[in-house]
C-alpha positions in Angstrom: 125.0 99.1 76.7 126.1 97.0 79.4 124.3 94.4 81.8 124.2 97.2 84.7 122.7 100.1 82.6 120.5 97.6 80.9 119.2 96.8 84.1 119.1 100.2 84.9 117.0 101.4 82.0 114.8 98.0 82.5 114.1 99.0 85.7 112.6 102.9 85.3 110.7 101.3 82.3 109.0 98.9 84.4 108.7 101.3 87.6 107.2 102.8 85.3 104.4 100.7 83.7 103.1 100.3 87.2 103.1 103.7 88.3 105.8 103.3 90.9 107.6 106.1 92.3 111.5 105.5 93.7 110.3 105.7 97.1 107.0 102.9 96.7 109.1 100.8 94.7 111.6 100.6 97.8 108.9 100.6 100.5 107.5 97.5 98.7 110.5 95.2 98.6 111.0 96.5 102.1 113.8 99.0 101.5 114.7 102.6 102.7 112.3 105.3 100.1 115.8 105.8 98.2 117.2 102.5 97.7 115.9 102.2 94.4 116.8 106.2 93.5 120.9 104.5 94.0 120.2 101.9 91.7 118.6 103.8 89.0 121.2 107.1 89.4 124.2 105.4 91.1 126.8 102.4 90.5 124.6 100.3 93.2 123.7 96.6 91.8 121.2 94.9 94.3 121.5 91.4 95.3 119.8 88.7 93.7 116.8 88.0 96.0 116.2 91.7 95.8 116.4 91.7 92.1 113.7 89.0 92.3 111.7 91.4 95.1 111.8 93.9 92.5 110.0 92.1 89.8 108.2 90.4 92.2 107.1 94.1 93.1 106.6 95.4 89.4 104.6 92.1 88.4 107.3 91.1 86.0 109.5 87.6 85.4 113.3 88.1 86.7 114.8 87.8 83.1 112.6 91.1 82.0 114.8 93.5 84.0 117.9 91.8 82.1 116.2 92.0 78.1 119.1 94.0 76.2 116.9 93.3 73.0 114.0 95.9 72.9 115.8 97.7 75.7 113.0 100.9 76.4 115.7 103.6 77.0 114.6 106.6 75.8 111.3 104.7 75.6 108.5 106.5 77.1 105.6 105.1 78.9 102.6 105.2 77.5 99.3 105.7 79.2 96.6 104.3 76.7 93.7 105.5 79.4 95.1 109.0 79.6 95.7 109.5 75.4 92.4 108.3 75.0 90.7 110.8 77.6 92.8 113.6 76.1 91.8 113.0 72.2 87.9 112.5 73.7 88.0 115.7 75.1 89.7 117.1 72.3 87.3 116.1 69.5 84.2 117.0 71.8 85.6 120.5 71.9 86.3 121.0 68.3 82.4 119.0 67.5 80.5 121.2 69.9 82.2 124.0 68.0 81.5 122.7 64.7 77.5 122.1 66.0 77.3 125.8 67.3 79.1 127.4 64.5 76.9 125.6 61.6 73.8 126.1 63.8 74.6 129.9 64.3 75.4 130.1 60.3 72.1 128.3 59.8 69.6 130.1 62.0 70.8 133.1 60.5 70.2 132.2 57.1 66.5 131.0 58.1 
């Protein structure tokens, strides 16, 4: 993989991570809403001081958009707060049923 679609993948990983769409990424380095939609789809390479906007933006060192080692394509992001709602709810579910089941089984045996 190559410095420009390492960048590339960097950069949606990251966008990512801090819940970015295209269009706020762009409106926060000061950009048109699909400036960072080229870079990520197209052959576009920003500039350096908007390379440093960018990870300004994304809360992020420079060098991390650049990292071939550990690259995250293919990676996906990870939302600890949302898996951990989702099993919650899941396991309450399947307990309350549990509870009313063995209750009904045991008030009928009574």
């Amino acid at each position: 993989m190559g410095v420009r679609e390492t960048f590339k993948e960097n950069l949606k990983y990251w966008r990512g991570k801090a819940n970015l769409t295209q269009e706020q990424l762009s409106e926060k380095i000061g950009y048109g809403g699909g400036y960072i939609s080229e870079i990520e789809s197209r052959d576009i390479f920003p500039k350096p001081e908007t390379i440093d906007a960018i990870a300004d933006a994304l809360k992020i060192s420079p060098a991390q958009l650049f990292e071939s080692q550990g690259c995250p394509k293919n990676t996906i992001v990870f939302d600890r707060e949302k898996f951990v709602q989702e099993i919650s709810s899941g396991l309450y579910e399947k307990l309350n049923a549990s509870m009313l089941d063995y209750f009904d089984s045991s008030v009928g045996k009574m």
